[in-house]
Every structure is written in C-alpha cells, then in structure tokens.
KOLDRENLUM-641346 format. One line per field, with one value per residue (C-alpha): residue in three letters; residue number from 1; x, y, z. Coordinates in pm, 1 decimal, m for minus. Each point is the difference from the previous one (the first is absolute). Layout:
<nodes>
residuo <- (ala | ...) $
num <- (NUM | ...) $
c1 <- (X | ...) $
c2 <- (Y | ...) $
c3 <- (Z | ...) $
</nodes>
This chain:
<nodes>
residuo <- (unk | unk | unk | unk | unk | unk | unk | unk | unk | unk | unk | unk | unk | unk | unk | unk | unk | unk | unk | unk | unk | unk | unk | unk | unk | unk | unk | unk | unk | unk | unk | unk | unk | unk | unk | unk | unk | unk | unk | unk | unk | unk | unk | unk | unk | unk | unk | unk | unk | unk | unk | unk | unk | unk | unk | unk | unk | unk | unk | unk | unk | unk | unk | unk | unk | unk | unk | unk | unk | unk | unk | unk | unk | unk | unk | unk | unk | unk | unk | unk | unk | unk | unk | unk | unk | unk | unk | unk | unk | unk | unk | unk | unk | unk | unk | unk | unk | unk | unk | unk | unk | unk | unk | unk | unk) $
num <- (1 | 2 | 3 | 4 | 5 | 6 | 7 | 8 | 9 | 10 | 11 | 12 | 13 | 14 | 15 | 16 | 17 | 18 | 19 | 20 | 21 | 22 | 23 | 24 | 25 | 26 | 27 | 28 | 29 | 30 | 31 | 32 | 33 | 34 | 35 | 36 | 37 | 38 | 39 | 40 | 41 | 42 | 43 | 44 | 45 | 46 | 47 | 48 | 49 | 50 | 51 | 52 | 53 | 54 | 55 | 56 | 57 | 58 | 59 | 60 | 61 | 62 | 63 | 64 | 65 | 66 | 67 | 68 | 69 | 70 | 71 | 72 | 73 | 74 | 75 | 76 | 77 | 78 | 79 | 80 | 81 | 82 | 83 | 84 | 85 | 86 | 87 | 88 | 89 | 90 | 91 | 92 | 93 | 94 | 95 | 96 | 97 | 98 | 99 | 100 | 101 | 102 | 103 | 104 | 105) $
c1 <- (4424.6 | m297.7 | m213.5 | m366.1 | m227.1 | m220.9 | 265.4 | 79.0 | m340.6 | m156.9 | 369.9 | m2.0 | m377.2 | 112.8 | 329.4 | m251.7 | m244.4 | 331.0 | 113.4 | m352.4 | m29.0 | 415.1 | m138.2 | m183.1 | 229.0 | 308.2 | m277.6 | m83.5 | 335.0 | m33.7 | 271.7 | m165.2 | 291.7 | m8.0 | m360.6 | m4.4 | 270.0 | m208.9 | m285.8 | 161.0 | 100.3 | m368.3 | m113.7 | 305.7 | m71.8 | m360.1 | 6.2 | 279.1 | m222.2 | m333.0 | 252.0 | 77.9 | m381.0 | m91.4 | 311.0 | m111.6 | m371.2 | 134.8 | 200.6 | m298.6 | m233.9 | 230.6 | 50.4 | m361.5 | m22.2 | 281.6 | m257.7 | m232.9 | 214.9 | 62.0 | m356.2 | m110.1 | 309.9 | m141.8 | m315.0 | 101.9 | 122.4 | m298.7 | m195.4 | 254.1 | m43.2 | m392.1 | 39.2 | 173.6 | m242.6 | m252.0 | 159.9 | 92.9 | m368.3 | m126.7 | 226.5 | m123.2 | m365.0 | 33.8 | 173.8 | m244.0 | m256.7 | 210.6 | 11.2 | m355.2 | m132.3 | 234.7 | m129.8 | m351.2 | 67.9) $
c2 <- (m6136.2 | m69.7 | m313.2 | 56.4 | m194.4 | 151.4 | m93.0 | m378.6 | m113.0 | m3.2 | m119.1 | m288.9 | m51.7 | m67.4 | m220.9 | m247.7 | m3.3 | m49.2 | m307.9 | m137.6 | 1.6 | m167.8 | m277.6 | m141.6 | 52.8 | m190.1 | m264.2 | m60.6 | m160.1 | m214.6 | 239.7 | m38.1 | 133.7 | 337.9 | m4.7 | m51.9 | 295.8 | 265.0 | m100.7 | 113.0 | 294.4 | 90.6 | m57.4 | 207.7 | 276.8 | m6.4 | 25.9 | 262.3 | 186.3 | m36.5 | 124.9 | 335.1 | 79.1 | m77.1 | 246.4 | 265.6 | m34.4 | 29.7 | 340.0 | 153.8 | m82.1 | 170.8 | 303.6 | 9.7 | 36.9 | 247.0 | 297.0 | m144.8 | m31.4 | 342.5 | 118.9 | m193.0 | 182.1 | 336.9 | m127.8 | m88.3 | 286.2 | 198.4 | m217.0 | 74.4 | 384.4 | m17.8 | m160.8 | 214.2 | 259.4 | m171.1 | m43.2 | 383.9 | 71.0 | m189.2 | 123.4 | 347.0 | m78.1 | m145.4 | 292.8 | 208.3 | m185.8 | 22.6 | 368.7 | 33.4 | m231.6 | 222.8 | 320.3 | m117.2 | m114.5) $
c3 <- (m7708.6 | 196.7 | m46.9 | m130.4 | m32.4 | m241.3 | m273.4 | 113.0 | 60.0 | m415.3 | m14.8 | 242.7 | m131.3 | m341.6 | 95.6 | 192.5 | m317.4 | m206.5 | 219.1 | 9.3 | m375.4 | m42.5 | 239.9 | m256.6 | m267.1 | 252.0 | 82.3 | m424.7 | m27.1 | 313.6 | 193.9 | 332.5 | 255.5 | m312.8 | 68.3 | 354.2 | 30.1 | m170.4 | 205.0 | 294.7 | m193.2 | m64.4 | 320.4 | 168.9 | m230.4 | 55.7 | 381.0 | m12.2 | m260.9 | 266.7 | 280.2 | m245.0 | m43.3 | 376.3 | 87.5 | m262.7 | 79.1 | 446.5 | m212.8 | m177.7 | 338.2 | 242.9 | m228.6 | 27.2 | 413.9 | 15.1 | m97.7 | 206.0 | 292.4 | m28.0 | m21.1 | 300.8 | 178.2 | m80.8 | 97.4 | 339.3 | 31.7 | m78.5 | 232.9 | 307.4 | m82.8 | m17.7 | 357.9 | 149.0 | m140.5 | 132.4 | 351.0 | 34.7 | m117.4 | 261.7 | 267.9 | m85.9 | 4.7 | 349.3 | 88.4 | m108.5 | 162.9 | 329.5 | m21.6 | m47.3 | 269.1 | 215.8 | m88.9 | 32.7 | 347.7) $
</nodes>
C-alpha cells in the first residue's frame, strides 16, 4: 500500500481541528497536563498536515513541467535541425559564389 497524501491531508486537517477544539474542553475542568497534551497533538497534526499539502502541491507542480520538459526537448531539437539547414545552405551559397567568381575569371 502506498502512502498518499491526497487522503491523509483533509484527514490530518481535521485531527488538528479535533485536538484544538478537546483543548478547551481538557482545560474547562482545570486538566492542564490533558490540555497541554492535545495541544501538542494539534500542533503536530497541523504541521504534518502543511507538510502533506506542500508535498502534494511540489506533486501537482512537477506533473506540470514534465510536458513541458518534453516540448522544449523537441524544440531543441528542431532548432539544431534548422541550423544545420542553415549551415549547409550557406556552405552551398558560398560555393556557388566560388564557382562563379571562377568562371568569370
């Protein structure tokens, strides 16, 4: 089973809200160590639920460059082929130019 974190983060969102809300129901009966403990429960939970959306948002951003990686690929690839158009063009217009000076002479 593979871990994703498109499932645990609404679920690690909702434990922190859960702990932040039984921190004042531990604290109502003067149970400050109870209190104190879901406190750290919240905060845990909300940090590992702001390291779930930062990895799925990194997720959703690279799956976004991978068809763009590609294109530019092609692209250079393209561009090297249009060079070396260009450079054989050129080498047969100097050629040509050669040839004529030489038959003119």
């Amino acid at each position: 089973m593979t871990f994703k974190p498109k499932i645990w983060y609404p679920i690690a969102a909702v434990l922190c809200v859960v702990n932040v809300a039984a921190v004042w129901f531990a604290a109502a009966p003067a149970e400050p160590m109870h209190a104190t403990l879901h406190a750290a429960f919240a905060v845990g939970f909300g940090l590992w639920a702001q390291r779930l959306r930062q990895r799925r948002q990194e997720g959703e951003l690279q799956a976004g460059l991978e068809p763009l990686e590609f294109e530019v690929g092609q692209l250079r690839q393209e561009l090297g082929e249009a060079q070396e158009r260009i450079d054989f063009t050129e080498r047969m217009l100097v050629k040509d130019r050669d040839t004529r000076r030489a038959g003119t002479d």
